[in-house]
ZADO-1210 file (C-alpha; in nm, 4 decimals, padded with zeros to 6 digits):
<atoms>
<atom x="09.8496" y="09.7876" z="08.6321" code="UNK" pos="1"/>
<atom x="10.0380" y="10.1016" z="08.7123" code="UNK" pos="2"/>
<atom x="10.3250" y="10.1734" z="08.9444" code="UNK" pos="3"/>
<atom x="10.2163" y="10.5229" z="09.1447" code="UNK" pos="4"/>
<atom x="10.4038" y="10.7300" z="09.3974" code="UNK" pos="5"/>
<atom x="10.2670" y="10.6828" z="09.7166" code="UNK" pos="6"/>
<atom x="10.1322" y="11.0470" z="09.7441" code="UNK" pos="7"/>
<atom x="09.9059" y="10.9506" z="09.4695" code="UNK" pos="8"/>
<atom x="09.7796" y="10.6718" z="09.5903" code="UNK" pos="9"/>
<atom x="09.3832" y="10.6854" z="09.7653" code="UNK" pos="10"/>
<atom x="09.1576" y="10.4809" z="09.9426" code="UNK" pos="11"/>
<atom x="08.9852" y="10.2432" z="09.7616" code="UNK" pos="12"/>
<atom x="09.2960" y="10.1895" z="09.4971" code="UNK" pos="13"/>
<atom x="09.4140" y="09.7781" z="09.4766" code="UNK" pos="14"/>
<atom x="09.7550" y="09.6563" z="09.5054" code="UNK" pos="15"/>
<atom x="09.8422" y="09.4773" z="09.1908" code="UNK" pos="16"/>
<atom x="10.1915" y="09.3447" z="09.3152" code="UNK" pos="17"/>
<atom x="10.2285" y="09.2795" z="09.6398" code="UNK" pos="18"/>
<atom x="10.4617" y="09.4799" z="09.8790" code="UNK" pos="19"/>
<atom x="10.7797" y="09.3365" z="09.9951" code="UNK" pos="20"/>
<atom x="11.1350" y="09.4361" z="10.2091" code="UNK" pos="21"/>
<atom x="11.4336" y="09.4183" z="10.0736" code="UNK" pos="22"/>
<atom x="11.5011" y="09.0573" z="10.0862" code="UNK" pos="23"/>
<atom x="11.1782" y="08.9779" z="09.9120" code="UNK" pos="24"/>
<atom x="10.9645" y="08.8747" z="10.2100" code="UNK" pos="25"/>
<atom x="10.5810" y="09.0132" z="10.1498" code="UNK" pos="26"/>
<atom x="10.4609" y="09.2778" z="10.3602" code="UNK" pos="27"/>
<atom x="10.1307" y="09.2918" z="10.2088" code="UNK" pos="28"/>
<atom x="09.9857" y="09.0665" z="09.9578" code="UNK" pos="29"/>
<atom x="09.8044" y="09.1859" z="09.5713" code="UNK" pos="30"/>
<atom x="09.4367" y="09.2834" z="09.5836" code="UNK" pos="31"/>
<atom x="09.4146" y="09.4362" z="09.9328" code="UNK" pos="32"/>
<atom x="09.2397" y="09.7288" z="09.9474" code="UNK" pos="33"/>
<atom x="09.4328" y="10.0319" z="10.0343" code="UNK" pos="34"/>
<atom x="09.2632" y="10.2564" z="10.3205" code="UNK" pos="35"/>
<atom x="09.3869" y="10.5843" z="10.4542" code="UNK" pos="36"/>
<atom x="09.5672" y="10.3938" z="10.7302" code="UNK" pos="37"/>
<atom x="09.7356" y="10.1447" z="10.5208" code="UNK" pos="38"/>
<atom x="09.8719" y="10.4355" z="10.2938" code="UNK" pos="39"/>
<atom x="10.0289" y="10.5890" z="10.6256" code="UNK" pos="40"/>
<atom x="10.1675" y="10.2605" z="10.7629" code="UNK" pos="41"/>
<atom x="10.3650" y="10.2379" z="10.4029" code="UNK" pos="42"/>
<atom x="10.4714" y="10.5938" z="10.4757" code="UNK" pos="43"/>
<atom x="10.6360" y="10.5292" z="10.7467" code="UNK" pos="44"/>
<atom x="10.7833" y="10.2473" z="10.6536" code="UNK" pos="45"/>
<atom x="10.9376" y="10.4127" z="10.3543" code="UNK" pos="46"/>
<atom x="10.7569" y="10.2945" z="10.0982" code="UNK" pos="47"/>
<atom x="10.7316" y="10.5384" z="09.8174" code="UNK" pos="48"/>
<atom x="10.5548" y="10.3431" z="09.5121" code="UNK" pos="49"/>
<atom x="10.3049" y="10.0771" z="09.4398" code="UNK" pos="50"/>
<atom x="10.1903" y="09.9019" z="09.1765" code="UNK" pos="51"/>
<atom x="09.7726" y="09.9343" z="09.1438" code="UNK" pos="52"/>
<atom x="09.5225" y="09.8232" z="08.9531" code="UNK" pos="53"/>
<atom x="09.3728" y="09.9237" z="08.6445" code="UNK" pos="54"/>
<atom x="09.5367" y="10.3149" z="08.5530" code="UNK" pos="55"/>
<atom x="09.4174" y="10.4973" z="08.8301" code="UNK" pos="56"/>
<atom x="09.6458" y="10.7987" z="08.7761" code="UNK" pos="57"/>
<atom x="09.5654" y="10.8280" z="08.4389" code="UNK" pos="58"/>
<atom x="09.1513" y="10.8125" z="08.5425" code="UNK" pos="59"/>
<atom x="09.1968" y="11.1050" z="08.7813" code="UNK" pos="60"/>
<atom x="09.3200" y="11.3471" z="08.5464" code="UNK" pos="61"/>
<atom x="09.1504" y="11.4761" z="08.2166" code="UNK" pos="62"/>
<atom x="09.4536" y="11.5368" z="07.9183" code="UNK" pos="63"/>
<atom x="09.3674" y="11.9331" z="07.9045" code="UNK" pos="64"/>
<atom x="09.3672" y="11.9121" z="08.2843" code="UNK" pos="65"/>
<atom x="09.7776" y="11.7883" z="08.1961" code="UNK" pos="66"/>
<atom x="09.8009" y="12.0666" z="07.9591" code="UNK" pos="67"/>
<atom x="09.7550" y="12.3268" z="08.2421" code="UNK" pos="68"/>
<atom x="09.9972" y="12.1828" z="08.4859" code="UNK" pos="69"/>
<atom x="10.2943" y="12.2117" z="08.2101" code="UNK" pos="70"/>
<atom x="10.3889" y="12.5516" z="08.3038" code="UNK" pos="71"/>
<atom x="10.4257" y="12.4678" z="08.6767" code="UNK" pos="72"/>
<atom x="10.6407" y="12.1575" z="08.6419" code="UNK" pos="73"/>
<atom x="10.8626" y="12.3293" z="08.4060" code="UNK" pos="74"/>
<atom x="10.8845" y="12.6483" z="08.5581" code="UNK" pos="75"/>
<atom x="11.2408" y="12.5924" z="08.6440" code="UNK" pos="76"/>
<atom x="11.3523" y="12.4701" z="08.2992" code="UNK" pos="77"/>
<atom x="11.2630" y="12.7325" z="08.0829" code="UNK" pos="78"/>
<atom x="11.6224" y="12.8058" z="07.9781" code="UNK" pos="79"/>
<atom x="11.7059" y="12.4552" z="07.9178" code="UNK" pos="80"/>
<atom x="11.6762" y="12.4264" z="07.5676" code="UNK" pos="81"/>
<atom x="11.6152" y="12.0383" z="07.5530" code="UNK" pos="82"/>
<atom x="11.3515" y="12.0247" z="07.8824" code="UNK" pos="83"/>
<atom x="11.1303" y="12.3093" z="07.6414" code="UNK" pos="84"/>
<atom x="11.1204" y="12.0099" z="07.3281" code="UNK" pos="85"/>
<atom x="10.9927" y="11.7390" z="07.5580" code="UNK" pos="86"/>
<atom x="10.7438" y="12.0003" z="07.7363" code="UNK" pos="87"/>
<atom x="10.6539" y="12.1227" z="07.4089" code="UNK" pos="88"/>
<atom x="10.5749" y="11.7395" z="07.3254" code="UNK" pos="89"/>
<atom x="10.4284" y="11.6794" z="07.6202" code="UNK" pos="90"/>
<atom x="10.1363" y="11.9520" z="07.5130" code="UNK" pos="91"/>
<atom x="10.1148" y="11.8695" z="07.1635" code="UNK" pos="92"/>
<atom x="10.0355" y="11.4455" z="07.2593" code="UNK" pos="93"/>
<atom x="09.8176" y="11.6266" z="07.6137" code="UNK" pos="94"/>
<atom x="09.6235" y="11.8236" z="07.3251" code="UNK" pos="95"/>
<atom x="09.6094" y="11.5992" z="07.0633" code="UNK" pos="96"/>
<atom x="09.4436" y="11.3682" z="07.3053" code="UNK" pos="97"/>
<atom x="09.2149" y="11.5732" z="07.4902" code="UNK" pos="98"/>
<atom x="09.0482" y="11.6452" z="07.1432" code="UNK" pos="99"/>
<atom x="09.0479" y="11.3057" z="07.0844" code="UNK" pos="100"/>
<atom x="08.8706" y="11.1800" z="07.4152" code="UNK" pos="101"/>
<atom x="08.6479" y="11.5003" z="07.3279" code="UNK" pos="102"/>
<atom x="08.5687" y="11.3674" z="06.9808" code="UNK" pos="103"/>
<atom x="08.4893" y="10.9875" z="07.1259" code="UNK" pos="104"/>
<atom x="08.2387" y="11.1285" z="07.3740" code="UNK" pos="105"/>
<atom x="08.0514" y="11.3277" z="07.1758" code="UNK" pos="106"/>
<atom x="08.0251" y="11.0448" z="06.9215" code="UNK" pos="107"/>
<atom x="07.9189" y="10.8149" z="07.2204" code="UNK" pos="108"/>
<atom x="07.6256" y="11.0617" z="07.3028" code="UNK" pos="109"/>
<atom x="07.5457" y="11.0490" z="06.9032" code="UNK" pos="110"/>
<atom x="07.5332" y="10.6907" z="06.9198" code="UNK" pos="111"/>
</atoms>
């Protein structure tokens, strides 16, 4: 299960906790489906996270795929002296486990 903004969410994705208002009243119960349309009706409603199944964010993106998209996200924080340890974390673990998924697939195909 992983909680997602809603701009990452896609068709096909399943709720793992169901939506609810503010009082605790479901909207929409776990497992559906999400479509295109249902991602727009929680739009406008003002929904801005879900919970889905499985790690869906984590699936769409490669770790050296992460590594690239550093720069951008800290583009503004470059003079923060704090913000540059945790980015330069953030591409050490983003490397480190790139080769690592790199390393597993190759000894897959061995095996």
């Amino acid at each position: 299960m992983q909680k997602i903004p809603l701009s990452l969410a896609k068709p096909g994705m399943k709720l793992a906790k169901p939506i609810t208002k503010a009082n605790g009243m479901p909207i929409i119960a776990a497992g559906v489906e999400l479509s295109d349309s249902l991602i727009a009706r929680l739009d406008g409603m003002g929904i801005d996270k879900v919970f889905v199944v499985g790690d869906a964010v984590a699936a769409s993106q490669n770790p050296s795929e992460r590594v690239s998209r550093l720069d951008p996200l800290f583009r503004r924080l470059e003079d923060d002296p704090f913000q540059k340890k945790v980015k330069g974390y953030l591409r050490e673990y983003f490397t480190i486990k790139a080769a690592a998924d790199a390393a597993s697939a190759s000894t897959e195909e061995k095996g």
